[in-house]
BAMI-103123 format. One line per field, with one value per residue: residue number from 1; x, y, z of N, C-alpha, C in turn; residue in three letters. Coordinates in Angstrom, 3 decimals, padded with zeros to 6 digits, always signed. Each point is the difference from the previous one (the first is absolute). Last residue first. Layout:
% residues N
k = [NUM/...]
n_u = [X/...]
n_v = [Y/...]
n_w = [Z/...]
ca_u = [X/...]
ca_v = [Y/...]
ca_w = [Z/...]
c_u = [X/...]
c_v = [Y/...]
c_w = [Z/...]
r = [ALA/...]
***
This chain:
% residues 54
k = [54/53/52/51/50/49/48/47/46/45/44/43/42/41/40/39/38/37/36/35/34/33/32/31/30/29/28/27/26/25/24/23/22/21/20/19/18/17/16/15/14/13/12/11/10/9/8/7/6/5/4/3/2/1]
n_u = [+007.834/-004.423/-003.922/+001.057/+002.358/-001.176/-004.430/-001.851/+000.245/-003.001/-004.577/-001.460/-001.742/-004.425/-004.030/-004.051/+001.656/+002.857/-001.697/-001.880/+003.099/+000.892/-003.264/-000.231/+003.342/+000.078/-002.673/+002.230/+004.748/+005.405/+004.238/+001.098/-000.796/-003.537/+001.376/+002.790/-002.163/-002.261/+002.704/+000.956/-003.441/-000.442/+002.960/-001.278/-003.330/+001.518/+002.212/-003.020/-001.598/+002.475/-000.214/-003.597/-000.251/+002.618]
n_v = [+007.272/-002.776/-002.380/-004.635/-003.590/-000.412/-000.765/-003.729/-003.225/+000.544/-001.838/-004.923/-002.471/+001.712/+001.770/+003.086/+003.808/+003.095/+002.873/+004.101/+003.361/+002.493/+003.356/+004.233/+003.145/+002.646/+004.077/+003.874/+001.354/-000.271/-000.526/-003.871/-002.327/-003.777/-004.600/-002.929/-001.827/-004.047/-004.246/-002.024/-002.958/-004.034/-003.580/-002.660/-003.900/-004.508/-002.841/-002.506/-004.354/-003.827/-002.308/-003.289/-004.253/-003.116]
n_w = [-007.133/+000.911/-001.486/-002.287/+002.498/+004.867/+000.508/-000.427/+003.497/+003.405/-001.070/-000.053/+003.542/+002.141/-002.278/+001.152/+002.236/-002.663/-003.484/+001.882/+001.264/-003.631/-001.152/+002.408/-001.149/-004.210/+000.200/+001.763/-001.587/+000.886/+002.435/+004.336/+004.121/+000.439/-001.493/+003.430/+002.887/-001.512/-000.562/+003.623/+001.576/-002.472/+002.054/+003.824/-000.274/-001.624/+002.997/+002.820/-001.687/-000.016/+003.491/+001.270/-001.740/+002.143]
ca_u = [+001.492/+000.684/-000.322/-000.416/+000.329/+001.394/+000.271/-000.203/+001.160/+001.017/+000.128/+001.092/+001.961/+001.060/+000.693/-000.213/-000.393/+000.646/+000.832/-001.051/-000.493/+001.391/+000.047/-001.486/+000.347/+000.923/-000.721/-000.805/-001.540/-000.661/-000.478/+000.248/+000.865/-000.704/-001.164/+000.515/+000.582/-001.024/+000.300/+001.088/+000.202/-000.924/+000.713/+001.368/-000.414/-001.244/+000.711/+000.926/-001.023/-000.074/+001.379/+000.295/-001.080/+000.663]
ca_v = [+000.387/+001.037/+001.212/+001.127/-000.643/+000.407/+001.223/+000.419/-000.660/+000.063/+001.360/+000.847/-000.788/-000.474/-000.711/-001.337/-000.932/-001.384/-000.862/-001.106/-000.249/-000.892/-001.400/-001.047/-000.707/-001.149/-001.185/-001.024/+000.488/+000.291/+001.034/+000.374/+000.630/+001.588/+000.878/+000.940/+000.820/+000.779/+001.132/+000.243/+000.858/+000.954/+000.332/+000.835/+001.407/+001.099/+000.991/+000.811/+001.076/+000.489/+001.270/+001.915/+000.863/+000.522]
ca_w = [-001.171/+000.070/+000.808/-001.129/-001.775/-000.270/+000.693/-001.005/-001.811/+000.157/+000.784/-001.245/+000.254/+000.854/-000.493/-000.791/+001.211/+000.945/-000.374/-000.502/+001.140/+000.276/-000.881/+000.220/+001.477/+000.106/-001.251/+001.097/-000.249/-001.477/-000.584/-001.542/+000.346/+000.529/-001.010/-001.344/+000.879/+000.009/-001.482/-000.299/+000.700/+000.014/-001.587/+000.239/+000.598/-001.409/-000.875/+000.949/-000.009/-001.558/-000.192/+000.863/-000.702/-001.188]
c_u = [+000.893/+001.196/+000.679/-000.556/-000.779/+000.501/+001.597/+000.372/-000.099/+001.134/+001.718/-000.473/+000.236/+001.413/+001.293/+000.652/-001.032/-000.767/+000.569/+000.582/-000.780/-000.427/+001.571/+000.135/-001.618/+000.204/+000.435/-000.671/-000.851/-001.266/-001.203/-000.763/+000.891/+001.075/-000.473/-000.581/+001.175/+000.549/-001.359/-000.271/+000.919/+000.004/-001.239/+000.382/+001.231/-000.577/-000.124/+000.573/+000.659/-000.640/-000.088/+001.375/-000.068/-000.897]
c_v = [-000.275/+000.197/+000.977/+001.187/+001.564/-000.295/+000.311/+001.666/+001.174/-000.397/+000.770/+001.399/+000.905/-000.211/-000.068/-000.810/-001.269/-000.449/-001.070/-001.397/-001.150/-000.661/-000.624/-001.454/-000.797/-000.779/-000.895/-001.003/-001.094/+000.504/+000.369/+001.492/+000.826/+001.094/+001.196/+000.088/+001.109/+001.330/+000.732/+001.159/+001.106/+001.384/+001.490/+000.971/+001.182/+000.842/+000.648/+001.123/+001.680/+000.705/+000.480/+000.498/+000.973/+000.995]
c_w = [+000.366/-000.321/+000.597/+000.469/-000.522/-001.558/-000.332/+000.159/-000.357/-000.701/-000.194/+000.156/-001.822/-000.399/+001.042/-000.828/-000.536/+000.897/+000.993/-001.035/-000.177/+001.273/+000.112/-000.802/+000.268/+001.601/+000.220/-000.858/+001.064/+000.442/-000.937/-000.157/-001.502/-000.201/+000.403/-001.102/-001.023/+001.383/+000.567/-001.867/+000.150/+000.314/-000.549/-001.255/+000.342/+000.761/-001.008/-001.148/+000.886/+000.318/-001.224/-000.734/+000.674/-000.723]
r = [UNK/UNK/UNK/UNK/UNK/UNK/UNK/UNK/UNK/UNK/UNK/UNK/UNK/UNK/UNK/UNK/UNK/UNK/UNK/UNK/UNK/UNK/UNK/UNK/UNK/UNK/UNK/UNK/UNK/UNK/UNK/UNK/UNK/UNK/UNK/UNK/UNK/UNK/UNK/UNK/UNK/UNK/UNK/UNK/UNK/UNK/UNK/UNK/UNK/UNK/UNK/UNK/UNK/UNK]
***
């Protein structure tokens, strides 16, 4: 049960830091949305979609 969770917080990661590269915004913002998720795995990605993007 713990691989798959883990499985799917990498997926998910992965998934938004793909669409951070692919966003219009400022290489600044994409670095630190990036760094945001890759040191905040599971609210990384909350936080991103609730307030990173439009």
């Amino acid at each position: 049960m713990g691989r798959l969770l883990s499985l799917l917080i990498l997926v998910l990661d992965v998934i938004v830091i793909v669409d951070i590269v692919k966003s219009n915004k400022d290489n600044e913002k994409k670095i630190l949305w990036v760094i945001a998720v890759v040191l905040l795995p599971v609210l990384g990605p909350v936080l991103y979609y609730a307030i990173g993007r439009k």
